[in-house]
N, C-alpha and C positions, 0 to 999 in steps of 0.2 A: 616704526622702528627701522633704524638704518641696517644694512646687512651682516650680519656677523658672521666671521668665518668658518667654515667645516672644520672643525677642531676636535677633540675628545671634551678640553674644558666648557665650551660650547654648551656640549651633548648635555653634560653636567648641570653648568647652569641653568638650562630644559628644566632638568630632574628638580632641582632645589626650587624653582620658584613656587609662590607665596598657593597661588590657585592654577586651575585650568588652565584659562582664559590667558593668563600671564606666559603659563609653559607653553601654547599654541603659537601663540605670537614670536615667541624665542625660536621655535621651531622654522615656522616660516619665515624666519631674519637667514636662519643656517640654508632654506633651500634657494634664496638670490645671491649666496656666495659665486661669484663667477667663475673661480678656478675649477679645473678640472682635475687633478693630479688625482692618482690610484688612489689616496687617503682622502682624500675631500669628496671623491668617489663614495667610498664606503660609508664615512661619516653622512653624508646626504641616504644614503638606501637607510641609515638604525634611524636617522628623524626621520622620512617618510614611516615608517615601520610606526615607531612612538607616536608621531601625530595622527595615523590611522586609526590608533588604537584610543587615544585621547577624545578625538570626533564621535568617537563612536559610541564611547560612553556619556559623552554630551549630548549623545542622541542627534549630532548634528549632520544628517544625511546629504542634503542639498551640499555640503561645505566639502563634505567627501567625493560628492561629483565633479563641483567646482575643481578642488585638488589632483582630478585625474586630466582635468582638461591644462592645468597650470603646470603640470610634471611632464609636457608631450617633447617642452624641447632636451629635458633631462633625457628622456627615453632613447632621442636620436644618441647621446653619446652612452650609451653604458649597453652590454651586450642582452640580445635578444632575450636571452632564457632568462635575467634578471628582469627584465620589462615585465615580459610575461608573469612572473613570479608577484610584483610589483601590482599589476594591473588586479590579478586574480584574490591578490588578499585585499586593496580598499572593495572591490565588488560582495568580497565574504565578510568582510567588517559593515557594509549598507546592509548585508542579510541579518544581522544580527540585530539591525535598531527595527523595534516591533514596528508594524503599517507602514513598511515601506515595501509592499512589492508592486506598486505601478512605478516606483521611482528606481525599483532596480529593473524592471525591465524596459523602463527610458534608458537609463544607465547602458545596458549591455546594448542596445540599439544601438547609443554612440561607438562605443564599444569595435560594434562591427564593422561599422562605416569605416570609422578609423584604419581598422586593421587593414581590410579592403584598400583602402587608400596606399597606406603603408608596406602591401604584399606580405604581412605577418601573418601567413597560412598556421602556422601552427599553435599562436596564440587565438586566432579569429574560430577555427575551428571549435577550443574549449569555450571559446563565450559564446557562441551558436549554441552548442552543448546544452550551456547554463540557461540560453533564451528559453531553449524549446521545455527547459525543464521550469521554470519560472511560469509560463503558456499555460504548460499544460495543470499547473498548479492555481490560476488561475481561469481555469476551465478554456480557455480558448481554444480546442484539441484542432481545429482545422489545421491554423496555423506552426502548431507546432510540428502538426504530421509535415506540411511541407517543407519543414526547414531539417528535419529531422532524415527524412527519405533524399533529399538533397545531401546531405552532411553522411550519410551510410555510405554512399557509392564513392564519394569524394575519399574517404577514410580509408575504407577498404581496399581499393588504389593504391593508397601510401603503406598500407598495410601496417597501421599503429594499433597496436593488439589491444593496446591497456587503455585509449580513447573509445575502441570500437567495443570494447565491453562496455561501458559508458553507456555508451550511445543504442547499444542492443538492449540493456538492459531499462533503459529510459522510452525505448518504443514499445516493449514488452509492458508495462506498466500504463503506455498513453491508451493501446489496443486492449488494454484489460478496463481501463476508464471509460470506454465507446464499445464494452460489454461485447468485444471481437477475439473470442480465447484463443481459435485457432492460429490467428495473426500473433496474440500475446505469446503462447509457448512456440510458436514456432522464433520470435525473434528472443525468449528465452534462454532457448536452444543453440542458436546463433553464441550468444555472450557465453554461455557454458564452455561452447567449443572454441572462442577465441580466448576463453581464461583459461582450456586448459593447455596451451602455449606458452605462457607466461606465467611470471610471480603475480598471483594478486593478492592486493595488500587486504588485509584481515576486515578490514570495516567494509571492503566491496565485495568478497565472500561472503561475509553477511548480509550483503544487500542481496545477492544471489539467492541466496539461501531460503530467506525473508521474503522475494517476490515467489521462489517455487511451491514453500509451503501455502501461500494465498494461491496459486493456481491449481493447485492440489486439490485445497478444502475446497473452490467453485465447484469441481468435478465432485466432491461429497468422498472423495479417497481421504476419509481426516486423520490415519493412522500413518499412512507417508506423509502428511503435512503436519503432521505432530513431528514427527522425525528433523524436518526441514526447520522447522520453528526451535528447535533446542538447539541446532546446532546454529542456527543464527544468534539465538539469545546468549548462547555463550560466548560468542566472537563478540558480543556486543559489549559484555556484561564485561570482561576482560580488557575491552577499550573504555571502560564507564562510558560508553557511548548512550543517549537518550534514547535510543530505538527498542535498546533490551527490555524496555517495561513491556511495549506494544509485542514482540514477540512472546514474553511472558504472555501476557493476554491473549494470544490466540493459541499458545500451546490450553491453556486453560478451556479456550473456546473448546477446542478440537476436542478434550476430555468429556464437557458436557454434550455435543452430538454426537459422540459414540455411548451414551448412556453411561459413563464414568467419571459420573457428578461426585461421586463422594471424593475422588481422590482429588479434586481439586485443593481440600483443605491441607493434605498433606504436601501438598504442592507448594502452595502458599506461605506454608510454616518450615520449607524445607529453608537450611541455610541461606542461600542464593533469592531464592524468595522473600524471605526478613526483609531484604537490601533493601527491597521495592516495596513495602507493605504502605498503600496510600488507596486513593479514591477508584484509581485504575481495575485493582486487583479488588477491590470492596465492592466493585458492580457484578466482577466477573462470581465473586462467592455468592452475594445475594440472587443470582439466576440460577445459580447452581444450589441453592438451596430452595429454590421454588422448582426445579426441575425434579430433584429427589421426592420432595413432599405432591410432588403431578397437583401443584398448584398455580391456578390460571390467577386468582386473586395475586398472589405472592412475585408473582411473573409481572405483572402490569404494574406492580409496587415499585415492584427495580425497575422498569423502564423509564416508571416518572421518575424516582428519585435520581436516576443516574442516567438521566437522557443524554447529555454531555458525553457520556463514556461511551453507552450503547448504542443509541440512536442516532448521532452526531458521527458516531466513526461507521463509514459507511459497508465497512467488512464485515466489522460483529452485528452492524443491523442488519443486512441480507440475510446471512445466516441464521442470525433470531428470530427470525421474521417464518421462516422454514420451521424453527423448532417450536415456535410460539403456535403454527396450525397444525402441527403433529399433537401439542398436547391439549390443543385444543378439541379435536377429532377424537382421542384415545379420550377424556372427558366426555363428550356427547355420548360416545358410545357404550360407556359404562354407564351413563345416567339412565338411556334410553333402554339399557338392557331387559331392566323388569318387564316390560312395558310393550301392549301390543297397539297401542291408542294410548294416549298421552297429548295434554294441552304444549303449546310451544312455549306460552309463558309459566306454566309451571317450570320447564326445562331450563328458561331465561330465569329465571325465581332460584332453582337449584344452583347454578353454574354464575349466577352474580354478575350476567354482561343483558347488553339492550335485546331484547324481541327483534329487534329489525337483524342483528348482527347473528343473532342464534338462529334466525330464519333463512336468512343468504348462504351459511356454513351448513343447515341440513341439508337443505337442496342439491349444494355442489357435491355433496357427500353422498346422496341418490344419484348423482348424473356419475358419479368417481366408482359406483357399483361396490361404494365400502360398506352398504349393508343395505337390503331391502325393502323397499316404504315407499311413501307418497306423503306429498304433503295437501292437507284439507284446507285451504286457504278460506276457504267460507266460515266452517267451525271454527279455526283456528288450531285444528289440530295437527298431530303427525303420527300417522297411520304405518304399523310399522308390521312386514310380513312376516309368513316363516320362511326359512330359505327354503331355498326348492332342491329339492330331492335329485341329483342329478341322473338319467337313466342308464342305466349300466348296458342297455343293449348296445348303443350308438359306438364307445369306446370298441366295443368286441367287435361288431359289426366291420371298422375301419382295420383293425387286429387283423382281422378275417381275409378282408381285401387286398390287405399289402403282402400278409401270406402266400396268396394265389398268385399273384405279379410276379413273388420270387420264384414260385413253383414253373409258371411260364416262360420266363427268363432263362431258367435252366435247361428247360424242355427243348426251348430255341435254341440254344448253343450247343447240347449237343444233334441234335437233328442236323445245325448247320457244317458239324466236324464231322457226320455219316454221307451227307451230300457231298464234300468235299473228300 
C-alpha cells in the first residue's frame, strides 16, 4: 500500500476497515507519511498507539519488535519523553501476548543497546529496570543482581526518587528470591525511605506494601503481615488491579498460621471477598478447613486438589509446608499419648500416611526433645518414656550461688569505701 497521509480521516479509515489485517496495513501506510508538521506528529504517535494495541491482540510479538526497530528514525524527530513513553508501552503491549518472556527480554536487550548508543540515560535506565525485572522472573538472579547493583548507584546520583523505589523494591524481592532476607528488608527499607520523599502512585504503595507483608510472615510476625497484606489488598482492589486476589490470599494465609482458621470464612464472604470468590480463595478455605478439623487426611486433599494454588505459588507453600509438620507432630503426639510401646505401623495405620514417612517424623521429633522415647528399629516399635522428674535441688542450689556473689559484691564495696 502506497503511503497515506497523517490525517484524522486516515486515522478513521484505520478504524472502519473490514478486519485486522486490513486496519494494520492502513496504519503502517500513515507511519511512511514523510511530513513532519506538529499534526502529522500527533497523528503518527494515536497509529503507533492503535497499531500496538492491534499487534497485540494478533498475538503478533515478533511484528511488535520489528515496529520498534522501523519507528527509530520517527524517534530522532519528536521529543525524548514521547520516545520514551512510545518505547515503554509497545515493550508493555509484548508483556501482554502470553509466552513471550524470552522475546521480551531479547526486546529490552535492544532496547538497551540502543539507548546506550543514543545517550537516552533516562529511558535506558527504565528498560534496565524492566530487564532485571524480566531476569529475575525468569530465574536468572546472577544477572539481574548485576545490572540492578549497577543501575542503584547510577540512580541514586541522579537522585530520581520514584525510579529508585522501583529499583529498591525490585532488589528487595530478587534477595528475597536467593532466600537473603537481611539484604531483602534492608533494600525494603531503602524504597520506604525513598517513597517517603515523594507521591507514590497507589499500585506501587501496594507493591510496598504486598513485599513487606511477605517479609513479615518469613519472620513468622503473621499479625503485622496481616496488617501489610490488607492494606495492599485494598490499594489493589480499588485499582481492579490482579494482585488483590493474591493479597487476599495471604491475608487468609496469615489467619490460618495464627490459628484463626475459622475466620477465614467470614473473610471470604465478607463484601470485598465475594469480588474474588474463585479457585484462589477455594484452596485457601479448603486448608483452612483441614486445619480446624487438625486433619492431615483433609490437608493433603487440598494440596493435590489445588496444587496450582498452593504448591505452585512458592509463598503459600513454604509456609504450608511449616504448618503441614506442626500438625503433623500435634497428630503423632496425641496418637502416641496413650501409649508407652506401641507398633510404628499401627501409628502409620491410625494417622493414614507411609511407615517410612511416620518413622523419619518420630525420630526428628526425639532428636527435637518434643517428647521422650526411642525408637526400636528391630521390633519395629516406638518406645515411649515418662518424662523425667526434674530435681528441684539443682535450680535452688544455682538460687543459692548467685545470692552469695551478691552478698560478696556488697561486702567488697563497702570494705573498698572504708579503705578509701
Amino acid at each position: 500500500m502506497s503511503p497515506l497521509p497523517a490525517t484524522t480521516d486516515s486515522l478513521i479509515q484505520a478504524q472502519e476497515a473490514k478486519n485486522a489485517s486490513e486496519s494494520i496495513s492502513i496504519l503502517y501506510s500513515i507511519l511512511e507519511d514523510s511530513s513532519s508538521s506538529s499534526e502529522a506528529l500527533r497523528i503518527k504517535e494515536q497509529a503507533i498507539s492503535n497499531l500496538s494495541d492491534l499487534l497485540r491482540q494478533e498475538k503478533r510479538g515478533e511484528e511488535l519488535r520489528s515496529l520498534l526497530t522501523l519507528l527509530r528514525p520517527f524517534f530522532s524527530v519528536i521529543p525524548k519523553a514521547k520516545t520514551a513513553k512510545i518505547v515503554r508501552g509497545i515493550i508493555d503491549a509484548v508483556a501482554k501476548i502470553p509466552g513471550t518472556s524470552d522475546l521480551q527480554i531479547s526486546l529490552c536487550r535492544e532496547m538497551v543497546q540502543w539507548t546506550r548508543a543514543e545517550k537516552r540515560t533516562f529511558l535506558r535506565q527504565r528498560v534496565e529496570a524492566r530487564l532485571a525485572a524480566l531476569l529475575m522472573e525468569n530465574e536468572d538472579y546472577s544477572e539481574a543482581l548485576t545490572i540492578l547493583s549497577g543501575l542503584v548507584k547510577e540512580v541514586r546520583r541522579l537522585d530520581d526518587k520514584l525510579l529508585l523505589v522501583d529499583i529498591d523494591l525490585l532488589e528487595s524481592k530478587l534477595h528475597f528470591s536467593l532466600r537473603n532476607l537481611p539484604k531483602a528488608k534492608a533494600a525494603l527499607t531503602a524504597a520506604r525511605t525513598a517513597a517517603n520523599a515523594i507521591y507514590v502512585p497507589p499500585a506501587q504503595q501496594g507493591t510496598i506494601d504486598l513485599q513487606s507483608g511477605i517479609l513479615h510472615a518469613e519472620e513468622k510476625d503473621y499479625k503485622t503481615a496481616y496488617s501489610y497484606f490488607f492494606e495492599a489488598f485494598e490499594a489493589f482492589n480499588a485499582l481492579e488491579d490482579p494482585r488483590a486476589i493474591f493479597s487476599l490470599k495471604y491475608m487468609l494465609l496469615c489467619k490460618i498460621m495464627v490459628n484463626q482458621a475459622d475466620d477465614v470464612a467470614g473473610i471470604i464472604s465478607s463484601k470485598a471477598g465475594l469480588h474474588y470468590v474463585g479457585v484462589e480463595l477455594d484452596a485457601m478455605k479448603a486448608v483452612a478447613d483441614a486445619h480446624s478439623k487438625r486433619s492431615l487426611k483433609f490437608f493433603e486433599t487440598a494440596l493435590r486438589d489445588y496444587k496450582a494454588q498452593l504448591e505452585e505459588d512458592p509463598i503459600v507453600h513454604r509456609h504450608l509446608s511449616s504448618l503441614y509438620d506442626t500438625l503433623l507432630e500435634q497428630n503423632l503426639c496425641r496418637l502416641i499419648e496413650p501409649f508407652s510401646r506401641v507398633e510404628i505401623d499401627y501409628i502409620a495405620e491410625l494417622i493414614e500416611l507411609p511407615v517410612k514417612h511416620v518413622e523419619k517424623k518420630l525420630s526428628q521429633m526425639i532428636l527435637d526433645k518434643k517428647f521422650a522415647g526411642t525408637l526400636d528399629q528391630g521390633a519395629g516399635c516406638l518406645i515411649i518414656f515418662d518424662d523425667p522428674k526434674t530435681d528441684a535441688i539443682f535450680p535452688a542450689t544455682l538460687e543459692t550461688i548467685t545470692n552469695m556473689g551478691k552478698v560478696v559484691d556488697s561486702l567488697y564495696l563497702r570494705s573498698a569505701k572504708i579503705m578509701s
